[in-house]
C-alpha positions, 0 to 999 in steps of 0.5 A: 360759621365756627361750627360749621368748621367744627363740624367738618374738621371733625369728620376728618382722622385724628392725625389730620386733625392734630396737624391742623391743630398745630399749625393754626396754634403755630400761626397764631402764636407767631403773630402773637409773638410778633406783637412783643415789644422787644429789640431781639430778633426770634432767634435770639428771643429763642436763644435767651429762652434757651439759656436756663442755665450756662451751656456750650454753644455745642449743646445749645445748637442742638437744643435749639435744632439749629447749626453752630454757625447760627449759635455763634451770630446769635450769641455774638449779637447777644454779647455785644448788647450785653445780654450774656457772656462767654466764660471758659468751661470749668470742666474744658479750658478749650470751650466756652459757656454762654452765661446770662448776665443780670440784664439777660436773666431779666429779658428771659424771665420776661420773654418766659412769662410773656410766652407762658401768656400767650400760649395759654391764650392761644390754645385755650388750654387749661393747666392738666391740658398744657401739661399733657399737650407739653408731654405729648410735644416733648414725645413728637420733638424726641422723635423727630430729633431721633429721626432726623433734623428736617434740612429746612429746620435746621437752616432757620435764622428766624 
């Protein structure tokens, strides 16, 4: 049966067959990711993933697609259970960083882990595999950021 699938998606152009590519690996890493035990919602797991370093809710916004009204419910939430902070900008005295504290560090560290594993999983891929399909995603992100901002990816709350 597989191979029959196999067969007939490769009768089809390389760009329908990349799309599907992406969507099945969405799909599947989505439902993998539902199976993370955790407290967070998606946009905060997202959120802490995000947060490699302390960034202004400005900056983050944007690396995360989203609008700031999102980043500020988010980082809220994020505060008041303890996993991050707000620190003034040492560079402007008028804006706020979000910072990580220790348990934040701890959750991301585990959030990135278990991401790594379970895209490995999901794809199939090995590590010259992962690499160039990270740089070709990159290259597809960048244009699409370049282009436009989908209106619907931008309102996503999950």
């Amino acid at each position: 049966m597989s191979d029959d699938i196999s067969a007939r998606l490769g009768r089809l152009s390389p760009e329908i067959q990349a799309m599907m590519g992406v969507y099945a690996l969405y799909w599947k890493l989505e439902e993998s990711f539902d199976s993370i035990e955790t407290d967070l919602s998606h946009q905060e797991c997202h959120m802490l993933i995000k947060l490699d370093a302390p960034k202004r809710m400005g900056v983050l916004a944007a690396d995360m697609l989203t609008v700031p009204s999102t980043i500020t419910a988010t980082a809220d939430a994020l505060e008041q259970t303890g996993y991050l902070t707000r620190q003034r900008d040492p560079e402007d005295r008028r804006a706020w960083l979000l910072v990580l504290t220790e348990q934040g560090e701890e959750a991301r560290n585990m959030l990135v882990t278990t991401a790594g594993e379970l895209f490995r999983s999901a794809s199939g891929l090995n590590s010259d595999e992962t690499a160039e399909f990270a740089r070709l995603a990159r290259k597809i992100r960048d244009n699409i950021v370049k282009t436009g901002i989908p209106e619907g990816l931008k309102k996503c709350d999950s």
